[in-house]
Jmol script that loads the backbone (N, CA, C; Angstrom):
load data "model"
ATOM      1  N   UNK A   1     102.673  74.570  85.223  1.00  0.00           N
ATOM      2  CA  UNK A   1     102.495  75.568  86.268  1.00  0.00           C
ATOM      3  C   UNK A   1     102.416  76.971  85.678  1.00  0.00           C
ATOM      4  N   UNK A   2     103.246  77.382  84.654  1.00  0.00           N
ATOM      5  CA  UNK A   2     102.959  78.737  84.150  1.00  0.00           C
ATOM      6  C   UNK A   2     101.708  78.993  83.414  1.00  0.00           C
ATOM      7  N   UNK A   3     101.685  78.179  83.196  1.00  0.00           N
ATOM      8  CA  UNK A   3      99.589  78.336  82.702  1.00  0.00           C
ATOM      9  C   UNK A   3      98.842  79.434  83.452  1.00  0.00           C
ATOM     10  N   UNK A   4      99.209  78.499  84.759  1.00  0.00           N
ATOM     11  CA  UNK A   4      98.040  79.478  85.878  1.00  0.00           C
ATOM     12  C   UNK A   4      98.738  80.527  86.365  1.00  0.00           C
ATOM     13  N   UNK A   5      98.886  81.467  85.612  1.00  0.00           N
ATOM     14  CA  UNK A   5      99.832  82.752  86.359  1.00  0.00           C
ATOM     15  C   UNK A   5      98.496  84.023  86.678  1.00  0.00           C
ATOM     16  N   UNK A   6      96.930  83.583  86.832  1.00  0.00           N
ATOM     17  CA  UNK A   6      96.347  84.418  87.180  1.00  0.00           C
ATOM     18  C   UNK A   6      95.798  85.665  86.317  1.00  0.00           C
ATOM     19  N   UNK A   7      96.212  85.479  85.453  1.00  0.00           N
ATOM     20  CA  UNK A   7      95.563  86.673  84.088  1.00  0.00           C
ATOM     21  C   UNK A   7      94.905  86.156  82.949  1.00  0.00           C
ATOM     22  N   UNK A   8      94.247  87.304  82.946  1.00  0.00           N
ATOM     23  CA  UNK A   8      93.467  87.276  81.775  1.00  0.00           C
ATOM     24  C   UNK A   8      91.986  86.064  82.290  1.00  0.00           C
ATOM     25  N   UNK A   9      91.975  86.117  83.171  1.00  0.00           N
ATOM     26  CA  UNK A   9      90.869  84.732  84.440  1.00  0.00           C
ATOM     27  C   UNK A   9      91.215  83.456  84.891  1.00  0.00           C
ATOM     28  N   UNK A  10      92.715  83.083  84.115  1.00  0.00           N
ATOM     29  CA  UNK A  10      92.825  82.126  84.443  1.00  0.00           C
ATOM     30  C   UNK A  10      93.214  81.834  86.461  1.00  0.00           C
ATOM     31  N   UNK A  11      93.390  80.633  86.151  1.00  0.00           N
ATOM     32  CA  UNK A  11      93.743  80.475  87.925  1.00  0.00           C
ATOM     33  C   UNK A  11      95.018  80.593  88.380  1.00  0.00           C
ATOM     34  N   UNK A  12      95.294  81.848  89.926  1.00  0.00           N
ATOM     35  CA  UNK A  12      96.782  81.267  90.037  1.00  0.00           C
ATOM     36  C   UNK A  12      97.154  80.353  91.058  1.00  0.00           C
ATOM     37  N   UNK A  13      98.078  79.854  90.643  1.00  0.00           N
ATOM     38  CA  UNK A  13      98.445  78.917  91.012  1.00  0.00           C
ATOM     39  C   UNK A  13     100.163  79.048  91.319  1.00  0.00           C
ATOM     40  N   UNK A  14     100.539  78.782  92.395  1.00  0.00           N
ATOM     41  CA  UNK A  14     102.024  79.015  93.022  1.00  0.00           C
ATOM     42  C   UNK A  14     102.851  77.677  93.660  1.00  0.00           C
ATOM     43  N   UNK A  15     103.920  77.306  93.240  1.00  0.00           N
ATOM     44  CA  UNK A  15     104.858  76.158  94.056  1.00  0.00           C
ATOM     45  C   UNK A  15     105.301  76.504  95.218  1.00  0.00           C
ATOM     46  N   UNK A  16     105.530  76.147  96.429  1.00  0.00           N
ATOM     47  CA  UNK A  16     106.509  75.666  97.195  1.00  0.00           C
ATOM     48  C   UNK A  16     107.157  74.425  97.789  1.00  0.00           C
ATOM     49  N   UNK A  17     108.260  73.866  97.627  1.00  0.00           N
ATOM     50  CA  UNK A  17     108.863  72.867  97.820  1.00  0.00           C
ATOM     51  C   UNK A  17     107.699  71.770  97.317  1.00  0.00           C
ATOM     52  N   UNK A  18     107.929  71.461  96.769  1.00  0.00           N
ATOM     53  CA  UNK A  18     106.962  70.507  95.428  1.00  0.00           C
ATOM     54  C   UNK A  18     105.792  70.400  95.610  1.00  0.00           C
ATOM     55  N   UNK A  19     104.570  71.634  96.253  1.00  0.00           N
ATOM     56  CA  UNK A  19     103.453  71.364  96.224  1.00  0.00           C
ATOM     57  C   UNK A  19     102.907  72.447  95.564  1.00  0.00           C
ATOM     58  N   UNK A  20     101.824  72.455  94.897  1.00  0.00           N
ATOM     59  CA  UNK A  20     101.127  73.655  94.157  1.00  0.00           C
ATOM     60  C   UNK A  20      99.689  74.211  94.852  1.00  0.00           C
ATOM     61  N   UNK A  21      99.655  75.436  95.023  1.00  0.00           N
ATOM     62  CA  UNK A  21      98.430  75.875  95.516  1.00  0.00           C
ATOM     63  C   UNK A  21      97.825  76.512  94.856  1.00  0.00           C
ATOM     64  N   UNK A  22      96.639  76.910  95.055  1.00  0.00           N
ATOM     65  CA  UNK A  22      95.569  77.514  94.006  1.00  0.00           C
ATOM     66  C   UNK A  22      95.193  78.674  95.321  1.00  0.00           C
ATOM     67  N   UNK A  23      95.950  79.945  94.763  1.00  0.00           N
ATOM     68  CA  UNK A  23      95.833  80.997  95.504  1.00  0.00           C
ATOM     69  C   UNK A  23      94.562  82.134  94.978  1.00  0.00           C
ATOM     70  N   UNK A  24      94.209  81.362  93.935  1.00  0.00           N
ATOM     71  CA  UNK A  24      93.429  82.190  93.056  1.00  0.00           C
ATOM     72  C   UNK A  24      92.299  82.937  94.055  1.00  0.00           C
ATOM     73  N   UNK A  25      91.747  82.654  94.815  1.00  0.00           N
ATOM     74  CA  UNK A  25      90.838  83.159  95.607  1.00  0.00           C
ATOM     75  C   UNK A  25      91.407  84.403  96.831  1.00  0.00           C
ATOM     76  N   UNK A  26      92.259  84.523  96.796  1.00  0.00           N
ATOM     77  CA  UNK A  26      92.978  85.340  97.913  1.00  0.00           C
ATOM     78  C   UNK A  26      93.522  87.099  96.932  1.00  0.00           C
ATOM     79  N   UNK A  27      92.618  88.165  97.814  1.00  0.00           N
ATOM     80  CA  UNK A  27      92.881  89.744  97.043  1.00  0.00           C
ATOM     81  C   UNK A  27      94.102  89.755  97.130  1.00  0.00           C
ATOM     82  N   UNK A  28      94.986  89.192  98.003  1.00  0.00           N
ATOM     83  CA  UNK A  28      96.583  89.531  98.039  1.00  0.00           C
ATOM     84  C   UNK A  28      97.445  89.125  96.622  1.00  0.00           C
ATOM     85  N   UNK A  29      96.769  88.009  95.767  1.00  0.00           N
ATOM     86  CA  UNK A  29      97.602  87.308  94.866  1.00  0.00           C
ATOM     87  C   UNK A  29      96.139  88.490  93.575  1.00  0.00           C
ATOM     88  N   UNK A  30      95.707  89.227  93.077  1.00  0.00           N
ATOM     89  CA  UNK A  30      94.996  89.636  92.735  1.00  0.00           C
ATOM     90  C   UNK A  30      95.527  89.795  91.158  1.00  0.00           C
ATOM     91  N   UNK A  31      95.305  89.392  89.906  1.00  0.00           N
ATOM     92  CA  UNK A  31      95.650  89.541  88.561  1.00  0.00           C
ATOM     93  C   UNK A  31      97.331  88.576  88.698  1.00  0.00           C
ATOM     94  N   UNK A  32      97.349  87.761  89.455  1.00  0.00           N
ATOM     95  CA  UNK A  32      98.262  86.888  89.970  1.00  0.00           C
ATOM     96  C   UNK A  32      99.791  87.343  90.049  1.00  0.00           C
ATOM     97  N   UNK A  33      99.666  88.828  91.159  1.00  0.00           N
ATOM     98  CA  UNK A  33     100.914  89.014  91.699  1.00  0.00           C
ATOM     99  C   UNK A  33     100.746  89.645  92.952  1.00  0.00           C
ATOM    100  N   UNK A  34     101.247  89.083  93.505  1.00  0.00           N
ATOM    101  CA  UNK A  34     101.361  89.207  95.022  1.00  0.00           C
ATOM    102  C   UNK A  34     102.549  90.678  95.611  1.00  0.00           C
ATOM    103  N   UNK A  35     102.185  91.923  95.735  1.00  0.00           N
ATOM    104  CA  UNK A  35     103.022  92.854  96.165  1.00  0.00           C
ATOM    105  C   UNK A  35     104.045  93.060  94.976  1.00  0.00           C
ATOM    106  N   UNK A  36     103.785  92.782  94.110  1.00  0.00           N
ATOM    107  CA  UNK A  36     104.678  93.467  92.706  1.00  0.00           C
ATOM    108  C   UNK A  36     105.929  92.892  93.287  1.00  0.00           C
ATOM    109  N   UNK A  37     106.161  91.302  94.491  1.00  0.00           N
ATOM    110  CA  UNK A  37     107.161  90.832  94.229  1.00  0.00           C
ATOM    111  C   UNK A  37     107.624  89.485  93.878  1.00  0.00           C
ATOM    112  N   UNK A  38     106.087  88.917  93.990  1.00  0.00           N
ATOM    113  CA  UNK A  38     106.078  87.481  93.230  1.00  0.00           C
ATOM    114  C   UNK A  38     104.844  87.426  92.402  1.00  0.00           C
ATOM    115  N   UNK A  39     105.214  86.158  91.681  1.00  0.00           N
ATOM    116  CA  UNK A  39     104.107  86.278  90.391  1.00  0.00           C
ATOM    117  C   UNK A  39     103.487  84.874  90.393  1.00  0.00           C
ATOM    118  N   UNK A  40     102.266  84.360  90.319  1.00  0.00           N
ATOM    119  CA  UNK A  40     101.758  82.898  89.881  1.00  0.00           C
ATOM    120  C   UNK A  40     102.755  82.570  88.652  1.00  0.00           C
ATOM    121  N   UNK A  41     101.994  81.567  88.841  1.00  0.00           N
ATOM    122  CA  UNK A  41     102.311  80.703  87.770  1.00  0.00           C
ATOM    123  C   UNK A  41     104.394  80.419  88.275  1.00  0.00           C
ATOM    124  N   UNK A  42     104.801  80.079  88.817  1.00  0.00           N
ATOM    125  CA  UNK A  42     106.293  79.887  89.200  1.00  0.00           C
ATOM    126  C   UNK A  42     106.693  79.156  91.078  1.00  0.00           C
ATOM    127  N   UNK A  43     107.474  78.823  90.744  1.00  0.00           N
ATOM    128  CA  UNK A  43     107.860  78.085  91.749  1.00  0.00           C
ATOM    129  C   UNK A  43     108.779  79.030  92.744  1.00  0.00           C
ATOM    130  N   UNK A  44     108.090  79.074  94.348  1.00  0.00           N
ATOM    131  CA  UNK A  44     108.567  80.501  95.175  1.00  0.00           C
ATOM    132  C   UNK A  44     109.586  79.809  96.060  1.00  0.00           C
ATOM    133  N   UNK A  45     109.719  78.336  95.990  1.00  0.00           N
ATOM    134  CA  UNK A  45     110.399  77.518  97.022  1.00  0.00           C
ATOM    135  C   UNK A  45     111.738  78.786  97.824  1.00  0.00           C
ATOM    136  N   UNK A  46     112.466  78.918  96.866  1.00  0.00           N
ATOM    137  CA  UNK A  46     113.729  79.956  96.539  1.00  0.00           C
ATOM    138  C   UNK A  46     113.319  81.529  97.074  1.00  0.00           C
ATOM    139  N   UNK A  47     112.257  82.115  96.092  1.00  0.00           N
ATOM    140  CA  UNK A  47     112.298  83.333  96.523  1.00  0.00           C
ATOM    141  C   UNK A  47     111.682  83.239  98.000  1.00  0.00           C
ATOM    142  N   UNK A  48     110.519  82.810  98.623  1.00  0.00           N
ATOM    143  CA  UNK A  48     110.215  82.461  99.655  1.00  0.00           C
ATOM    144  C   UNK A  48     111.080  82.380 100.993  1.00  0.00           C
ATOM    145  N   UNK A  49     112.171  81.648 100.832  1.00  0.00           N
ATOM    146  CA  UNK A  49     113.520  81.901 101.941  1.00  0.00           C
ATOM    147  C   UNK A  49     113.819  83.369 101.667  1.00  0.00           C
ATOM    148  N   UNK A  50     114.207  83.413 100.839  1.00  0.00           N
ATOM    149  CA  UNK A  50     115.127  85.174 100.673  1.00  0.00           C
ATOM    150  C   UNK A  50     114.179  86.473 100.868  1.00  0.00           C
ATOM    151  N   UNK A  51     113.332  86.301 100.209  1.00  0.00           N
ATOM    152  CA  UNK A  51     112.459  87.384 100.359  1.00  0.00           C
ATOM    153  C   UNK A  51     111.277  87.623 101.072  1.00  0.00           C
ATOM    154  N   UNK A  52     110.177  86.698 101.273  1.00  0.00           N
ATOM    155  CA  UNK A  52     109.102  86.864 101.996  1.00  0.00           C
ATOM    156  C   UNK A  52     108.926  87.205 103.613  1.00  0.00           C
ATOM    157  N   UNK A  53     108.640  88.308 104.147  1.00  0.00           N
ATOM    158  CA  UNK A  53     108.561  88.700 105.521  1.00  0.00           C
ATOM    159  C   UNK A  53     107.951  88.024 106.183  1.00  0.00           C
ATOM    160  N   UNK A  54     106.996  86.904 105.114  1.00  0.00           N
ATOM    161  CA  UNK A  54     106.240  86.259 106.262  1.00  0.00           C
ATOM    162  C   UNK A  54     106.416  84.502 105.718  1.00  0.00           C
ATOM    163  N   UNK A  55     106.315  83.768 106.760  1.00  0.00           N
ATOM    164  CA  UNK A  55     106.976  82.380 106.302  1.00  0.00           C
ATOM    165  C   UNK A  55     106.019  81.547 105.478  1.00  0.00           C
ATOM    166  N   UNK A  56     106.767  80.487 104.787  1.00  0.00           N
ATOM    167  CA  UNK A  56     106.122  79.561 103.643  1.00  0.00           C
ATOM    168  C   UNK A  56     104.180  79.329 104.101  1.00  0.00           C
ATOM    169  N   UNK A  57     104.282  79.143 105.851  1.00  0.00           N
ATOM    170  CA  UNK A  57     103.220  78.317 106.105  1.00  0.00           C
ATOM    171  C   UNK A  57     101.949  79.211 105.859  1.00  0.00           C
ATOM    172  N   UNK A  58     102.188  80.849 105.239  1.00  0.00           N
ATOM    173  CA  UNK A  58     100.739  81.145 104.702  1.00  0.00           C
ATOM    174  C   UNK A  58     100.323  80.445 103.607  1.00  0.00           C
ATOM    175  N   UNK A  59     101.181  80.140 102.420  1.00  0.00           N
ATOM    176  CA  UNK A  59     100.527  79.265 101.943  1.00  0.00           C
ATOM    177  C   UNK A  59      99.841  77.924 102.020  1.00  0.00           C
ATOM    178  N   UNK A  60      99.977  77.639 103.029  1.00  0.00           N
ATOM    179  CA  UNK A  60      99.168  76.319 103.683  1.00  0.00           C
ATOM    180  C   UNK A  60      98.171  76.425 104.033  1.00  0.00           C
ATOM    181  N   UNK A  61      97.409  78.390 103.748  1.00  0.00           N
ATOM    182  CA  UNK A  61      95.961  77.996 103.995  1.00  0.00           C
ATOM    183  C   UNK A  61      94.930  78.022 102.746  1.00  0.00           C
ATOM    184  N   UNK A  62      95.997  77.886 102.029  1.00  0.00           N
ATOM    185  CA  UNK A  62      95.285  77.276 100.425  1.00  0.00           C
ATOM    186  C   UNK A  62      95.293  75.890  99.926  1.00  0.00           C
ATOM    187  N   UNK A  63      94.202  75.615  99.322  1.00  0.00           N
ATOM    188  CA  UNK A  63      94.472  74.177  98.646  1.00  0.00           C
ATOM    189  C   UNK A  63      95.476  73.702  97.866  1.00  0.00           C
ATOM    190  N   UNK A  64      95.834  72.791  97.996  1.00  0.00           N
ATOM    191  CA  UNK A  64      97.300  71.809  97.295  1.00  0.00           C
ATOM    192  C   UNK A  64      96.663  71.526  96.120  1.00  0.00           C
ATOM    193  N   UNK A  65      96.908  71.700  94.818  1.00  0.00           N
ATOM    194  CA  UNK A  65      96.092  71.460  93.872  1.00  0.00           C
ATOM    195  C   UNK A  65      97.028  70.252  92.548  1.00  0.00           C
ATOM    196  N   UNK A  66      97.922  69.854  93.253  1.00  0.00           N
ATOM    197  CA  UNK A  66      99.066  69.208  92.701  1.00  0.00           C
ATOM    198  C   UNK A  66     100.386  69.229  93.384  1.00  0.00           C
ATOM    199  N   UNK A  67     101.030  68.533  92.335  1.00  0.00           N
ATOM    200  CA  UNK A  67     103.287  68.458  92.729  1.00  0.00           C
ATOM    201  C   UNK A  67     103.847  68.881  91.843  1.00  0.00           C
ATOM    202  N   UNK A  68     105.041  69.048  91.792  1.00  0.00           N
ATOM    203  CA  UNK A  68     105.707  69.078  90.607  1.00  0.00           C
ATOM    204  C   UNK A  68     106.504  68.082  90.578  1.00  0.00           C
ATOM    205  N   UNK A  69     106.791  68.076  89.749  1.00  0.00           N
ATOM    206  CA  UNK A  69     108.061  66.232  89.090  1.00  0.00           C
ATOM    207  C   UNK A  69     108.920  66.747  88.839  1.00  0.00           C
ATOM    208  N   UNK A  70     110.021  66.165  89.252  1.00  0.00           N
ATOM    209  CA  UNK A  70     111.256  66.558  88.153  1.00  0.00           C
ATOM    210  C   UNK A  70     111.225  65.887  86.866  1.00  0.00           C
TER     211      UNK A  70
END
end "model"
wireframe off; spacefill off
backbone 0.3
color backbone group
C-alpha cells in the first residue's frame, strides 16, 4: 500500500477498514494528500473516525482496487 502514496505519478491509493481505493483520479487527493491531513499510500480506517468532517462513505465513490491481509 505505501507504494501508491501518489508522487512522483505514481497512483494513490488509500485503506479503509480492509478495502483499498484508487483515489488517484480525484483533485482533492492531488500529489496524494488530501487537505495536508491525510496522505495515500496508508491505512485511514483510524484517522477517518477521529478526524474526517465528512464520513468513510466518500470513499465509496472510488474503485476498490484490493484488501489488505493481516
Amino acid at each position: 500500500l505505501a507504494t501508491y502514496d501518489g508522487s512522483k505519478g505514481r497512483p494513490a491509493y488509500v485503506a479503509w477498514q480492509g478495502r483499498v481505493y484508487d483515489v488517484s483520479d480525484s483533485a482533492l487527493w492531488d500529489g496524494g494528500e488530501h487537505f495536508d491531513e491525510h496522505v495515500a499510500g496508508t491505512d485511514l480506517t483510524e484517522e477517518l473516525e477521529d478526524l474526517s468532517p465528512h464520513g468513510p462513505d466518500a470513499l465509496e465513490t472510488f474503485p476498490v482496487v484490493g484488501t489488505l491481509v493481516d
